[in-house]
C-alpha positions as CSV (number, residue, x, y, z in Angstrom):
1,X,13.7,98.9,98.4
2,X,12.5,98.2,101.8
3,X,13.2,100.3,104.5
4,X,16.1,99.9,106.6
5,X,18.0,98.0,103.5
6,X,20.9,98.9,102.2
7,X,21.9,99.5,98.3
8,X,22.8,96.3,96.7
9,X,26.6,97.5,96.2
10,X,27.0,99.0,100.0
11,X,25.3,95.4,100.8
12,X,28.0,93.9,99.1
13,X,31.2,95.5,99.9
14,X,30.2,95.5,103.4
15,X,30.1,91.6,102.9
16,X,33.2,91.5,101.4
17,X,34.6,93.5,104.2
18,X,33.2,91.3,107.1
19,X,34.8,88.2,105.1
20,X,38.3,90.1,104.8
21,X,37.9,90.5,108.5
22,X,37.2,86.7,109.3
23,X,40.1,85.9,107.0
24,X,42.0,88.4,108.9
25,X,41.3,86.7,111.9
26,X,41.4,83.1,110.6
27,X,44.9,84.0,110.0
28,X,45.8,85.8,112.6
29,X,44.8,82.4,114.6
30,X,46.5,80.1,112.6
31,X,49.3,82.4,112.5
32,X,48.9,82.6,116.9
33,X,48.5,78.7,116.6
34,X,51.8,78.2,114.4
35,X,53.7,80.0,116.9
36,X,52.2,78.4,119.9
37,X,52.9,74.8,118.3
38,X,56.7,76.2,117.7
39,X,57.3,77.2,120.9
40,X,55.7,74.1,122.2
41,X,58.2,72.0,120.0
42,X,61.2,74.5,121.2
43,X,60.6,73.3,124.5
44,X,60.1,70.0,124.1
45,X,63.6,70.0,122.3
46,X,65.1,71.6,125.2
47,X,63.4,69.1,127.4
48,X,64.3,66.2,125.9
49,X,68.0,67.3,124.7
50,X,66.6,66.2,120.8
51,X,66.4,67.7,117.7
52,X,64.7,67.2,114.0
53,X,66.1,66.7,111.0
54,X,65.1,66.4,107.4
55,X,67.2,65.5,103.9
56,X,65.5,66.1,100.2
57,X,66.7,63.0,98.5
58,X,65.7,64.9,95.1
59,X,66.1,67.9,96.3
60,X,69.8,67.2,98.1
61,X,68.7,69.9,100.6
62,X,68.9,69.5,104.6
63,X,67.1,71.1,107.0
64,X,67.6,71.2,110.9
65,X,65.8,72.2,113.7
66,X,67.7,74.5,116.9
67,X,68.0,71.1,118.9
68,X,70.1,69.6,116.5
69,X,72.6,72.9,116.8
70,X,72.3,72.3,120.1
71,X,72.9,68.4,120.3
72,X,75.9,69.1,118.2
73,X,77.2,72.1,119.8
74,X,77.6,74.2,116.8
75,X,76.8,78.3,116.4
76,X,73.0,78.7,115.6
77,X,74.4,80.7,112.3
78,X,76.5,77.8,110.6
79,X,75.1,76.7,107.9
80,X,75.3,72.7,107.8
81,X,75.6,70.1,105.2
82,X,74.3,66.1,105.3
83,X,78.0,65.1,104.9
84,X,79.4,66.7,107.7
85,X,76.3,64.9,110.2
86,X,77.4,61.4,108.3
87,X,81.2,61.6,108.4
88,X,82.7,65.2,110.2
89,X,81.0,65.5,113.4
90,X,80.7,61.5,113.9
91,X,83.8,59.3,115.8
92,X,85.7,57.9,113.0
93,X,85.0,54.6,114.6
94,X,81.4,55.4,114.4
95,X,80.8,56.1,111.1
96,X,80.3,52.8,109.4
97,X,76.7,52.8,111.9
98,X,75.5,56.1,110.4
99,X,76.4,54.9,106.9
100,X,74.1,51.7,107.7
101,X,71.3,53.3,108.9
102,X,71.3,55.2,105.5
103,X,71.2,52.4,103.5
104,X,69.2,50.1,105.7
105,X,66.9,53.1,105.5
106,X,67.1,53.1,101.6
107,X,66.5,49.8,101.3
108,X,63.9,48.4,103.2
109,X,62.2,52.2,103.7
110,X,61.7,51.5,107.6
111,X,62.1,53.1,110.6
112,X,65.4,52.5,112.1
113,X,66.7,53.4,115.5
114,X,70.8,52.9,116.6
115,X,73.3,54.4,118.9
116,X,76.7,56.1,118.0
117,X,78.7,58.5,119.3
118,X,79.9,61.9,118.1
119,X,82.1,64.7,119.1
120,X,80.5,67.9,120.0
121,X,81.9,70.8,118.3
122,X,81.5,73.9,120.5
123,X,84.0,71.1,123.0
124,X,84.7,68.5,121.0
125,X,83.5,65.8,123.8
126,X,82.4,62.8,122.7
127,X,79.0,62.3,123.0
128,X,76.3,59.5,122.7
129,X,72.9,60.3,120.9
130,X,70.5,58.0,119.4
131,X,68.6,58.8,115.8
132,X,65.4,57.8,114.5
133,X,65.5,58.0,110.5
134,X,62.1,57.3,109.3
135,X,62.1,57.4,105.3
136,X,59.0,59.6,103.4
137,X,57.5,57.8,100.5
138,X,55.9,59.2,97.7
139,X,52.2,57.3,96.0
140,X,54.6,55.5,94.1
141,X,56.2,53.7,97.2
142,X,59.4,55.8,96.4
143,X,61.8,58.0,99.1
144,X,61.6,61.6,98.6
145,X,63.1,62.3,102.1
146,X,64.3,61.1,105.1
147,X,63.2,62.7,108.4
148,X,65.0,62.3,111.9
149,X,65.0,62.7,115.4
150,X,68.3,62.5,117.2
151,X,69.0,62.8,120.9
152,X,71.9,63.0,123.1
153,X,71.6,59.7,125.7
154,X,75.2,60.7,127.2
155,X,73.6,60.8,130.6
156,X,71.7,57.8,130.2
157,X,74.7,55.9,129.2
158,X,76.3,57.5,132.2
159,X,74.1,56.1,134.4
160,X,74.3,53.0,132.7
161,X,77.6,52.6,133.0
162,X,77.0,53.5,137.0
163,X,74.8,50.8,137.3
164,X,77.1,47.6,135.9
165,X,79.9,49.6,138.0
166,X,77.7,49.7,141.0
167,X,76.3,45.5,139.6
168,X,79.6,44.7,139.4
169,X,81.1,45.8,142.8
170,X,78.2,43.8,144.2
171,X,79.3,40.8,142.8
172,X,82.7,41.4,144.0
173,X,81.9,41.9,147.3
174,X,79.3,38.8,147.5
175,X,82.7,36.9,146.2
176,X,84.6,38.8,148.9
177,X,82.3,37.4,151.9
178,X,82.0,33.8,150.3
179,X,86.0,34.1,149.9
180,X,86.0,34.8,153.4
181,X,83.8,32.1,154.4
182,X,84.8,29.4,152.5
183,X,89.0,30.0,153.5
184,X,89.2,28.2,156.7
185,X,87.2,24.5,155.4
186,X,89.1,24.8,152.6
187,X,92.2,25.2,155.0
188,X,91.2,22.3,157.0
189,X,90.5,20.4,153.7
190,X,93.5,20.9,152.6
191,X,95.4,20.1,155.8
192,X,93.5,16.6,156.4
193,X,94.3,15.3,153.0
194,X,97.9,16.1,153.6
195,X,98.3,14.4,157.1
196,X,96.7,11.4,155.3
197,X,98.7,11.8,152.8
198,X,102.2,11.6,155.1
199,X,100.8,9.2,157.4
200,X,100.0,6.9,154.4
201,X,103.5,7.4,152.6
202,X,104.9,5.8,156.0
203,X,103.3,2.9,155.6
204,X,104.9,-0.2,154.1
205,X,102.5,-1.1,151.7
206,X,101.2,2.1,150.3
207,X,97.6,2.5,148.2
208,X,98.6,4.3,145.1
209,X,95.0,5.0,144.3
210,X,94.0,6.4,147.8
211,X,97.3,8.9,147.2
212,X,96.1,9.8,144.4
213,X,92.4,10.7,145.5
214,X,93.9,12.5,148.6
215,X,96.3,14.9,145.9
216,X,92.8,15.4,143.7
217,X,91.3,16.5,147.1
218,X,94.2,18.8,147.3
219,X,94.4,20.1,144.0
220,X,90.4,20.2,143.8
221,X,90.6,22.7,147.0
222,X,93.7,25.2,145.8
223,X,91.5,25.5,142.7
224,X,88.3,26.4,144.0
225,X,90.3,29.4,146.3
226,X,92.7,29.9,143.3
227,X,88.8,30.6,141.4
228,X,87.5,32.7,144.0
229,X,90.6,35.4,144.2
230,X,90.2,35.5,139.7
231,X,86.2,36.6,140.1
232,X,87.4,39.0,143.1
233,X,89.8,40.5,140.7
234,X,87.5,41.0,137.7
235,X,84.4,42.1,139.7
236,X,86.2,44.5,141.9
237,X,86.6,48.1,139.9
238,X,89.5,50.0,141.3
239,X,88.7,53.9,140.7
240,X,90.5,55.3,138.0
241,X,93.1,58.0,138.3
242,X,93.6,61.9,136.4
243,X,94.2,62.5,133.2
244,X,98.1,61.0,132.1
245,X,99.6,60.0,129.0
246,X,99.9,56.0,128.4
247,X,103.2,54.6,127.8
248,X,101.8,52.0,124.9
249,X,106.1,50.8,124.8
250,X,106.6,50.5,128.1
251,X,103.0,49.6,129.5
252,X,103.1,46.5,127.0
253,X,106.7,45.2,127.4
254,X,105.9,45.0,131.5
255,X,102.6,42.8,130.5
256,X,104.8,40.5,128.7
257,X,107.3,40.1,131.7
258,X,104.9,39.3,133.8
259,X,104.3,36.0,131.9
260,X,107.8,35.3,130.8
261,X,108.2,32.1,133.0
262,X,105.2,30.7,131.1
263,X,106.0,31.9,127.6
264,X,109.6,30.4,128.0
265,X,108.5,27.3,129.2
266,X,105.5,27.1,126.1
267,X,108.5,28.8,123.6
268,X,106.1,31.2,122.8
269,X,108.1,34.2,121.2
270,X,106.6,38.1,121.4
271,X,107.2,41.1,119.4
272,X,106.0,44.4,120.1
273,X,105.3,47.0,117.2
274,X,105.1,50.6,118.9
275,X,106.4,53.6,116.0
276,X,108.7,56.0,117.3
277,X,106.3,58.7,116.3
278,X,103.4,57.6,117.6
279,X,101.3,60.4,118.8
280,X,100.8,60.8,122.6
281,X,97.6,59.3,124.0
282,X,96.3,60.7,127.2
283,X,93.6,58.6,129.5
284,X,92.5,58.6,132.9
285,X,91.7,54.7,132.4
286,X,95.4,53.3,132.7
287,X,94.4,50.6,134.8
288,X,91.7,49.6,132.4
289,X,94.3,49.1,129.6
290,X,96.7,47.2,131.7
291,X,93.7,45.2,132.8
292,X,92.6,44.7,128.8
293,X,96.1,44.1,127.7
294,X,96.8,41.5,130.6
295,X,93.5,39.6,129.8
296,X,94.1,39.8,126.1
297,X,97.5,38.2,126.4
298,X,96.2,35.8,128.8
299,X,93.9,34.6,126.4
300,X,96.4,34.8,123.4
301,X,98.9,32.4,125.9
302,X,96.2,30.0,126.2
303,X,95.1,29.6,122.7
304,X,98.6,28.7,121.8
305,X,98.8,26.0,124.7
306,X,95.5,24.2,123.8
307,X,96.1,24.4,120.0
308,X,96.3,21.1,119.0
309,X,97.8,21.7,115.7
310,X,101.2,23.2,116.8
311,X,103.6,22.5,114.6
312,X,107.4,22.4,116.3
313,X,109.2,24.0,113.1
314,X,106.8,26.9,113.1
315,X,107.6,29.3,115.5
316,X,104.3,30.4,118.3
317,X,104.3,33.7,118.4
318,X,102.5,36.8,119.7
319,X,102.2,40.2,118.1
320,X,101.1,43.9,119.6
321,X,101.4,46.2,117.3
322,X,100.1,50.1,117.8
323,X,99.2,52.5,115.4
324,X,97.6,55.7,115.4
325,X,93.9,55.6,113.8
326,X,91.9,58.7,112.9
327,X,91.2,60.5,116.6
328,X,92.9,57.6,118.6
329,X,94.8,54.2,118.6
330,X,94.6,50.6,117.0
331,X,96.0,48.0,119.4
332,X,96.0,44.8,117.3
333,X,96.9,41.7,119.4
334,X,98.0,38.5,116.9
335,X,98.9,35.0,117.9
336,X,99.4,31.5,116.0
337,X,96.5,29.7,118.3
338,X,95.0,27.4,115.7
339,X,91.8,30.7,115.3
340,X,88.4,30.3,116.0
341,X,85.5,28.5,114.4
342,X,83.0,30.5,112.6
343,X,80.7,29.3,115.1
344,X,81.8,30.9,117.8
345,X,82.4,34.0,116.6
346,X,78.9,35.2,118.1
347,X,79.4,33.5,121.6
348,X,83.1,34.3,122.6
349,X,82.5,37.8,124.2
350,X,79.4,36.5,125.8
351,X,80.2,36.1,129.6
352,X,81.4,32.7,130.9
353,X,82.1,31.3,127.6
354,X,85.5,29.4,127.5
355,X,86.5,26.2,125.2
356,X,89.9,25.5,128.1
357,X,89.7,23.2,130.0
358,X,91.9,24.4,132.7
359,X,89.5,24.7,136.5
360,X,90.7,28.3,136.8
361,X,89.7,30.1,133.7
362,X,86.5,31.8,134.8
363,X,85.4,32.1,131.3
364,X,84.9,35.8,131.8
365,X,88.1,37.5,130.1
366,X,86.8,38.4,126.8
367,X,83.8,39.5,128.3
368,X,85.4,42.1,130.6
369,X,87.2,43.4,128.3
370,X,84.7,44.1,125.7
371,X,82.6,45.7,128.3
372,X,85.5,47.9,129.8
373,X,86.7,48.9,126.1
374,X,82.8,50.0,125.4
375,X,82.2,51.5,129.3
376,X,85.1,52.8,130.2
377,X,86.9,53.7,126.8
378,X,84.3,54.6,124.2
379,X,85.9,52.0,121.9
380,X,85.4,48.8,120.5
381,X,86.9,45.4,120.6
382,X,86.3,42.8,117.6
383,X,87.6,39.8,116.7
384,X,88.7,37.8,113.4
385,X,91.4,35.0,112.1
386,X,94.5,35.6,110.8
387,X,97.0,34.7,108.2
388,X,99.8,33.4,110.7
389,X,97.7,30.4,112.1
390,X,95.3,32.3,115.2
391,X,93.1,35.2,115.9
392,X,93.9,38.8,115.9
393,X,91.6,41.1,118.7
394,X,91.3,44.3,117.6
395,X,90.8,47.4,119.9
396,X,89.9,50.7,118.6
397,X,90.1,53.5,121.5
398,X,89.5,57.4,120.6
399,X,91.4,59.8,121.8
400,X,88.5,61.3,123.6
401,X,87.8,59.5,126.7
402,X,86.0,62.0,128.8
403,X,82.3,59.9,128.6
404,X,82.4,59.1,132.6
405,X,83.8,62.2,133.8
């Protein structure tokens, strides 16, 4: 043994030593790393409002990160189950979207990305997130697990909203100046067609066609002011007031008064179907629905009178029946207006779409409503034919209606 050495056995437990201590430390690191990484993913939860989420097809066990306690507003010590993020803490209305992303998840083993809205526990205010589900195959191609990401865009929608509001109030005052321009030629319009009009009528032998052209020029100028005042109406947003409870009875029966002289003349009948005990419904949109309703039944009236299949034995009619549905209401509106074409079912919320031929419709009824039901109500608004001869528009709104507040 050479001098200095030491004994094969010291040699080699002091090796094994020195490599317990690098394993040591190698751990301690990775172990320093894991919690660096996890605090760095903590905060990036907290910073983006998101959380992670992960399902064990085979396994049928679900895992959650903090953010997704957080998201949902439930206690950081309750356990969860996958059902109750597919059907409890999701609006009722909403569910069918969660439901799809499973199975369009399952199916074509994609990512998919959607928006729906859910009520947050710890408050139980409705809330808008957005969830990435991206499937986990095995070597076989098969789904073991789905993994998620799912983040609360409530203010995002907020500002959303703000914007068409703000888009929208634009328009209406652009209207408002053109309006204001516009009034005095079409005044003087107006007037000069009528003076022809009665100095022509004096005359012996009288042009029929001339009179006629000098009405058109009439008519032709009421319209486009009569045009101008309906875009003021729809672009202009009044605020909206504090929280009340909506009269569905009363609110509806005063639409239907308003448009009595029109319905009599047309012999359009109306029923209104509003239970006794229907639950109250409390909203600080009131005008909204009045200004839904009104557009709704507008557009009900006028399908009747261009219906070129009216039949005078059958009796026109239109229906608005209530009912209370899961956390909120159905409104189903009904008439007998001859329905819609398959066709169209794709184009008639889109803005300025209209098959009536009358100068004032703007085209843009549906297509307000629809957006205030989503913006302003957190519902929805669909469409479909029914079995009395017409189309049935069907409004789901949740009790909760506290997204713009």
């Amino acid at each position: 043994m050479i001098k200095g050495d030491l004994p094969r056995d010291d040699y080699r437990e002091k090796k094994l030593q020195r490599l317990e201590e690098i394993k040591n430390e190698r751990k301690e690191a990775g172990v320093g790393q894991l919690i660096f990484e996890k605090e760095m993913f903590n905060q990036l939860q907290a910073m983006t409002n998101a959380g992670v989420w992960t399902f064990d097809t085979q396994a049928m066990t679900f895992h959650v990160s903090g953010g997704i306690y957080e998201v949902y507003g439930l206690p950081q010590d309750q356990a969860v189950k996958y059902e109750d993020f597919l059907f409890n803490y999701v609006v009722p209305e909403d569910t069918w979207v969660v439901e799809k992303i499973r199975q369009d998840v399952m199916s074509n083993k994609q990512q998919v990305t959607c928006d729906f809205r859910i009520i947050r526990q710890r408050d139980r205010k409705i809330r808008w997130v957005q969830s990435s589900v991206f499937p986990i195959l095995d070597d076989d191609g098969n789904i073991i697990a789905m993994t998620g990401v799912t983040m609360d865009t409530t203010d995002h929608k907020n500002k959303e909203f703000e914007k068409s509001l703000e888009e929208l109030n634009s328009m209406g005052e652009m209207l408002n100046l053109l309006g204001h321009h516009w009034k005095q030629p079409l005044q003087i319009i107006t007037l000069k067609a009528a003076n022809l009009a009665v100095s022509h009528e004096l005359k012996k032998e009288k042009d029929t066609s001339l009179l006629n052209a000098l009405n058109d020029i009439q008519e032709s100028a009421r319209d486009l002011s009569n045009t101008i005042q309906e875009y003021r109406k729809i672009f202009i947003t009044a605020p909206e007031e504090k929280n009340r409870i909506f009269d569905f009875q009363q609110q509806i029966q005063k639409q239907f008064m308003d448009r009595q002289e029109v319905m009599e003349k047309e012999n359009i009948k109306y029923y209104i179907q509003v239970p006794q005990n229907l639950n109250d419904f409390s909203t600080p949109h009131t005008r909204s629905i009045q200004r839904i309703f009104g557009e709704l039944l507008d557009n009900a009236i006028e399908a009747i009178q261009r219906n070129t299949n009216r039949i005078k034995q059958r009796e026109d009619k239109i229906i608005f029946r209530v009912e209370d549905y899961k956390l909120g209401k159905k409104i189903e509106i009904s008439d007998t207006g001859g329905g819609i074409l398959d066709g169209d079912f794709w184009t008639v919320f889109k803005p300025f779409y209209s098959t009536k031929q009358d100068r004032n419709n703007t085209g843009l009824g549906l297509f307000i409503s629809k957006m205030l039901t989503n913006l302003h109500l957190q519902g929805t608004l669909e469409l479909g034919n029914n079995d009395i001869g017409g189309t049935t528009l069907t409004i789901y709104i949740p009790q909760i209606v506290e997204l713009h507040s």
